[in-house]
N, C-alpha and C positions, 0 to 999 in steps of 0.2 A: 651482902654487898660484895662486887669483885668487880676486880677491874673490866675493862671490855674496849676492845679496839676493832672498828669496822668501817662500812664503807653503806654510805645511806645509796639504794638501789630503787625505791621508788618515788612517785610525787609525796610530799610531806601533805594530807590531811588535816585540815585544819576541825576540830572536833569542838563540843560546847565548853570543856573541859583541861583538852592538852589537844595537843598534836600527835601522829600518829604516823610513821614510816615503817619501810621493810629496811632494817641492818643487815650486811653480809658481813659473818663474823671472819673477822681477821684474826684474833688473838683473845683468850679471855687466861687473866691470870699470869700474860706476860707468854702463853704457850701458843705457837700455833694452833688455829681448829677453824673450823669452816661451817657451814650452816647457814640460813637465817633466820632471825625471829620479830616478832612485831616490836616495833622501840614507842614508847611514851613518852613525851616531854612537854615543856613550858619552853622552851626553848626556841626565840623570835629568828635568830639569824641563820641555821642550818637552811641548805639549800641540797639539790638531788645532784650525787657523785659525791657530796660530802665526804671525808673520813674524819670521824669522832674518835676520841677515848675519852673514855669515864668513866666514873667508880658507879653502877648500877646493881638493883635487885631485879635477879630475874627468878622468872616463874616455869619451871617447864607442867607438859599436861601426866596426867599423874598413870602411873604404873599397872597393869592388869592383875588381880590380886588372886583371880579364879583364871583359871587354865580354858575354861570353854567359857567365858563373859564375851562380851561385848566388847573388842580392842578398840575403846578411843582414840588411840596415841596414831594406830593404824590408819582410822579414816581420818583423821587431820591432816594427816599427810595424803594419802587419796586424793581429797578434800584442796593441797597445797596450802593448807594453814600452819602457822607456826608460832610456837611458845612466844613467850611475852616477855620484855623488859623494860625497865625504866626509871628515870630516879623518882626519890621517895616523895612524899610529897610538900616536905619543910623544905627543900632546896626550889 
């Protein structure tokens, strides 16, 4: 869990489960950084332009462990997808 301060940049997806936007990372941990990732929430009154902070877990895609593999982390991005975060699911 770490902090995260951003700014919600897409329509909010209402899913079966939670909700689902794109964060534009403003700050994680209090440091500047930039980016964005997919956010998850339960979360009824967020609306698009939002800026949130909150303590979340995030997920990035995982690291190429073989030098000549198959780079996931590469086509995600290609792709325009991005890593995941969200609070947990007791909150």
């Amino acid at each position: 869990m770490q902090p995260i301060e951003g700014k919600i940049v897409s329509e909010i997806v209402k899913r079966e489960k939670n909700k689902r936007f794109i964060l534009e990372i403003r700050a994680i941990n209090g440091i500047s950084a930039s980016g964005r990732i997919y956010f998850y929430t339960n979360e009824e009154s967020l609306r698009y332009g939002n800026i949130i902070r909150t303590v979340a877990q995030a997920q990035a895609f995982g690291e190429v462990s073989n030098p000549n593999s198959f780079d996931y982390n590469e086509f995600m991005k290609f792709k325009k997808k991005f890593p995941a975060a969200g609070l947990p699911k007791s909150q």
